[in-house]
N, C-alpha and C positions, 0 to 999 in steps of 0.2 A: 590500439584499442585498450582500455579501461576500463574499470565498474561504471564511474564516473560516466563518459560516454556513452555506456548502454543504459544509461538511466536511472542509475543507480546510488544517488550520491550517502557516503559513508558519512562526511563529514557534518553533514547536515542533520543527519541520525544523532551525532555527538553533542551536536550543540544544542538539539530539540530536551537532551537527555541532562544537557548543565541546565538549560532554562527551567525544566519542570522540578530537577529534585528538589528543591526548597519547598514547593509545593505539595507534591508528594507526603514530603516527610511532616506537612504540618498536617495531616490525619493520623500520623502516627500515635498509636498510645502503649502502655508497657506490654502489651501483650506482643508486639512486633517487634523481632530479635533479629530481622537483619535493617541493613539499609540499601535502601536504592542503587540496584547494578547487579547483584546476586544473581545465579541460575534461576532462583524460586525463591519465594517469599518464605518467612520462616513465622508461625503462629504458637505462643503458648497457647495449648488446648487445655489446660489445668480448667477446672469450670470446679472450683473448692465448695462452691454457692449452690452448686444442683445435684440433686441424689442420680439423677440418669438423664444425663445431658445426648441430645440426639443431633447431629450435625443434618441441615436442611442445605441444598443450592441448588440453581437455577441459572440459567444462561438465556440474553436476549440479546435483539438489536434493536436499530431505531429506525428501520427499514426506510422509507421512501417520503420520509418528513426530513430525512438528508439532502433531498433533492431542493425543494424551499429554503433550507438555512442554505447551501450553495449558492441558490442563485440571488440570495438577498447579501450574502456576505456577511452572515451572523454565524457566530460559530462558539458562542459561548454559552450555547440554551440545551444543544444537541448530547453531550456528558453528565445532564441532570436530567433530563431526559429519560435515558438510561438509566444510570443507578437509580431514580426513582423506582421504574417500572420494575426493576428487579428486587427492589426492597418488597413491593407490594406484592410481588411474586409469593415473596415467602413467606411475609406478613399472613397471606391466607390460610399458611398451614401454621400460625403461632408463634413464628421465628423471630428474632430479633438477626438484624445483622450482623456478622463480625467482622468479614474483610473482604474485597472488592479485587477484580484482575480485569485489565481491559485489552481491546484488541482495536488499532488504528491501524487499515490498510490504505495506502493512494496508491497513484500513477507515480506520481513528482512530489512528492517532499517538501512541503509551505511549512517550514518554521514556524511562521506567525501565528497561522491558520490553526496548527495540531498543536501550537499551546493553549490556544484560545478555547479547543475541546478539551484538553485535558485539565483545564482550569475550571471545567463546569465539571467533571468528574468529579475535582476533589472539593469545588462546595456544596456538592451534594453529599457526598461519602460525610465529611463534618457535621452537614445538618440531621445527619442520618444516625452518627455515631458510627462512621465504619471506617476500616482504615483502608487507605488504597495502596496495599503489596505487591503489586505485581502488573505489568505489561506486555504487549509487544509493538510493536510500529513496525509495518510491513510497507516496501515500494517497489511495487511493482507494475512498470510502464507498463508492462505491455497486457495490462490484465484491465486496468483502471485507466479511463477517459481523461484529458486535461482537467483538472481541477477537481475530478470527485474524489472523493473517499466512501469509506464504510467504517460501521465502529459498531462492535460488540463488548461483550461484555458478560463475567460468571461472577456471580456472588456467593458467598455461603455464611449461613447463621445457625442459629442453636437456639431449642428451645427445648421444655423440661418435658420427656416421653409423657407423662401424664395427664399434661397440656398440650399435646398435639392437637390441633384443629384440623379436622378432614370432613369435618360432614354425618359420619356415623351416627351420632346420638339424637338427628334432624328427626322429627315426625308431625306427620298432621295437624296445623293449627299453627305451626310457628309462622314467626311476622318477617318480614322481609325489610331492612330499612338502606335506603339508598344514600350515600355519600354526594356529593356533585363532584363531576369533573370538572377541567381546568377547560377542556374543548378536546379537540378529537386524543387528547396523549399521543399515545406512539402506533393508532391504527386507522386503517382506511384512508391512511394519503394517495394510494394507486388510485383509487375512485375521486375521491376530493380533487387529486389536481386535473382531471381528466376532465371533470364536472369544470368547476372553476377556473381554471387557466385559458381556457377555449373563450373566454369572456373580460375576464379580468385582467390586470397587471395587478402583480402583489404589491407592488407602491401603491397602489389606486386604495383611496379610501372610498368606505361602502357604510351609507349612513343607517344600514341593518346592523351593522358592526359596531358600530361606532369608533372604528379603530381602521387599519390599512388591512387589506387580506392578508398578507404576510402576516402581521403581526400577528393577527390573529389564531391562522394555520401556525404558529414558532411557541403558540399557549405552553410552555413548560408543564410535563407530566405531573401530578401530584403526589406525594406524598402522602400515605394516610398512618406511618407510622407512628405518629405523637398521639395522634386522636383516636386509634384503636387498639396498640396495645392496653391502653389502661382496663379495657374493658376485654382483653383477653386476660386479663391480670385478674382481675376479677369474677371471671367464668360466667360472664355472660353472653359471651356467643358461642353460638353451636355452629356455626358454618361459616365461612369468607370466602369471596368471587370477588378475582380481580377480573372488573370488564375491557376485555382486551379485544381481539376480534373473533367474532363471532356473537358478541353483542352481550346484553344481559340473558336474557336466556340462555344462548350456547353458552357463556359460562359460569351462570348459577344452576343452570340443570345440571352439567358435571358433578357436583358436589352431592346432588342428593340418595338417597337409600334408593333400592330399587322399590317400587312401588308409591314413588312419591313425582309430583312434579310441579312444577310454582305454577300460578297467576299471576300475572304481573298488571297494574293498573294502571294503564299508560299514560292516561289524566292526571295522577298523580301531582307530577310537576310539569313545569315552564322547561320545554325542551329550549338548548340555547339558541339562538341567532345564526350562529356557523353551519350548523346542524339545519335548519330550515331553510338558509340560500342554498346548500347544495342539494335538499330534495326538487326547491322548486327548480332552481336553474338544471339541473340536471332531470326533471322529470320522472325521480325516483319512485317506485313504493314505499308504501310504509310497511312491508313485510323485508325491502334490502336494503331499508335505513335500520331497521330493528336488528339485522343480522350482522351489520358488515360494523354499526356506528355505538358507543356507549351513548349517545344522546344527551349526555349531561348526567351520567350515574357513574361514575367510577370506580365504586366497590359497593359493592351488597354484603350487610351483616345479616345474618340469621338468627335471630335468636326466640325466645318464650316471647306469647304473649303476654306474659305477667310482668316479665322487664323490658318490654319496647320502650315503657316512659322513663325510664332508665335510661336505657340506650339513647333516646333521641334527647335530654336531656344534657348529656354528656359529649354528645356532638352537635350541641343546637350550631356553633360557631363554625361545622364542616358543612354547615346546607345542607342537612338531612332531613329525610322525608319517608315518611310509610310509603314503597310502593308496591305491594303484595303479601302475598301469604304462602304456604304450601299445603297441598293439596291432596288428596289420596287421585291415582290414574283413575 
C-alpha cells in the first residue's frame, strides 16, 4: 500500500504546481516578496500614500453553481466567479483589493480540470489589480465524490479609516440606485437547479434565454470594482450592499442605522429572463424570489438625493437604475 493507491496522488500535486506558477506569478506586482512554493505568502504592508491604512477581508465560495460548471465540463468561469464576489465583498466597506489565497479541494486530482480554475482565479485577480499569494489543493477521496470539487477563497484589501464605508452616516431621504447583475452570481443555485433541472437539460437552448440553460446558469459573477470605487473616491456613497443571498433587502437592510429601513420599488427595472423561468417553472413567490434571488440588482449604492444624478451618470454604462429610497420605520 501507498499514498498513491489510497487516492492520494503526490505527483499530480507537482505537476498542477509547475503548470500554474507562471500563472500565478503573472498577478504578481512589487509589493509580493516571495514566489510561488513558500509556507505563506509574503505582502509589503508599507501603504507610504495613506495616513491610516485599515486592512479589510473576507472569505467565500462558489457553493453549488460548482455543480453546473461540473457537469457541463467548464471550469474556467468558476475562479472569477470567486475572486469577483470577494472583491465586491469588500468593495462595500471601501476596500480596494490587495491579495488573494485560494482553497481547491477534490476526491481525484484532474490536472487539467484545477488549472483551468486556477486560471480563472488569476484573470480575475489581474482585472482586479490583486495578486494571487497563496493556495492550497486538497485530495481527498474519501471525502469528495468522482469528479467534484469545492473552491474557496480569502481576500484582503485596505482602505483609508476615514473612508470606511459601513452605512453610519445613511438617513432618511437617501436614494438607492441598483447596479445590474450578470444573473444569479454566486446564489440560489440549490433552488435554480432543483426548479430547472427537473425540466431542462443544460445543453438545451431556451428561447426565454436566448442562450443554452448552462450557459446561462455559468453567467460569470460581476465585478463592480472599476465603476464604484471612483465614486467611493469621491465621497459620494453612504452605504454599499453586495446582493448575495438573502436578496436585496436582506442585504441592504443590514447596512442601515437603527431606525431606518428601505423601500424598494420592484418595477423599477426589467427583472432578467433566468430569474422569470425559475419563478414560473418552479411556481415560486414573489416574496422567495425576492429573498433567496438578486433579480438583476447586484450591488445597491446609497447615497444623497442631491448626487443620485451624479451617481447614475457615472455608472449609466453598469445598468443602473433608481430602485428606492430609505425610510424612517
Amino acid at each position: 500500500m501507498d499514498y498513491t493507491t489510497a487516492g492520494v496522488n503526490i505527483s499530480a500535486g507537482e505537476e498542477l504546481v509547475r503548470r500554474i506558477a507562471p500563472l500565478v506569478r503573472s498577478t504578481f506586482n512589487s509589493r509580493v516578496l516571495a514566489d510561488v512554493g513558500h509556507f505563506g505568502g509574503f505582502y509589503d504592508a508599507r501603504f507610504e500614500d495613506m495616513r491610516h491604512p485599515v486592512l479589510v477581508s473576507s472569505t467565500d465560495g462558489v457553493g453549488t453553481k460548482l455543480k453546473v460548471a461540473i457537469a457541463m465540463n467548464v471550469h474556467s468561469t468558476v475562479g472569477r466567479d470567486l475572486v469577483n464576489h470577494c472583491v465586491n465583498d469588500i468593495l462595500a466597506c471601501g476596500a480596494r483589493p490587495l491579495f488573494f489565497l485560494d482553497y481547491f479541494a477534490t476526491g481525484r486530482l484532474d490536472v487539467a480540470t484545477a488549472e483551468q480554475v486556477i486560471a480563472g482565479l488569476v484573470t480575475a485577480c489581474r482585472e482586479n489589480g490583486c495578486a494571487l499569494i497563496g493556495g492550497e489543493t486538497a485530495e481527498m477521496p474519501s471525502l469528495y465524490a468522482e469528479g467534484d470539487y469545492d473552491l474557496a477563497g480569502t481576500i484582503v484589501g485596505v482602505v483609508e479609516k476615514d473612508a470606511i464605508v459601513d452605512g453610519r452616516s445613511i438617513r432618511e431621504g437617501d436614494v438607492l440606485i441598483g447596479l445590474r447583475s450578470s444573473g444569479l452570481h454566486t446564489n440560489g443555485y440549490s433552488l435554480a437547479r432543483a426548479v430547472l433541472l427537473g425540466r431542462y437539460h443544460l445543453d438545451e437552448y431556451i428561447p426565454e434565454l436566448g442562450a443554452t440553460l448552462g450557459s446561462s446558469l455559468l453567467e460569470i459573477h460581476r465585478s463592480y470594482l472599476h465603476a464604484v470605487m471612483p465614486l467611493i473616491e469621491r465621497r459620494l456613497v453612504v452605504g454599499l450592499a453586495h446582493i448575495t443571498g438573502g436578496g436585496i433587502v436582506g442585504n441592504t437592510q443590514r447596512i442601515m442605522p437603527k431606525g431606518l429601513r428601505i423601500l424598494i420599488e420592484w418595477d423599477r427595472w426589467e427583472i432578467p429572463p433566468i430569474f422569470r423561468l425559475i419563478q414560473k417553472v418552479g411556481g415560486i413567490s414573489d416574496d422567495e424570489m425576492r429573498r433567496v434571488f438578486n433579480l438583476g440588482i447586484g450591488m445597491v449604492i446609497v447615497c444623497r438625493a442631491e448626487h443620485a444624478a451624479h451617481v447614475l451618470a457615472m455608472t449609466t454604462d453598469e445598468g443602473c437604475t433608481v430602485i428606492g429610497r430609505v425610510v424612517a420605520e
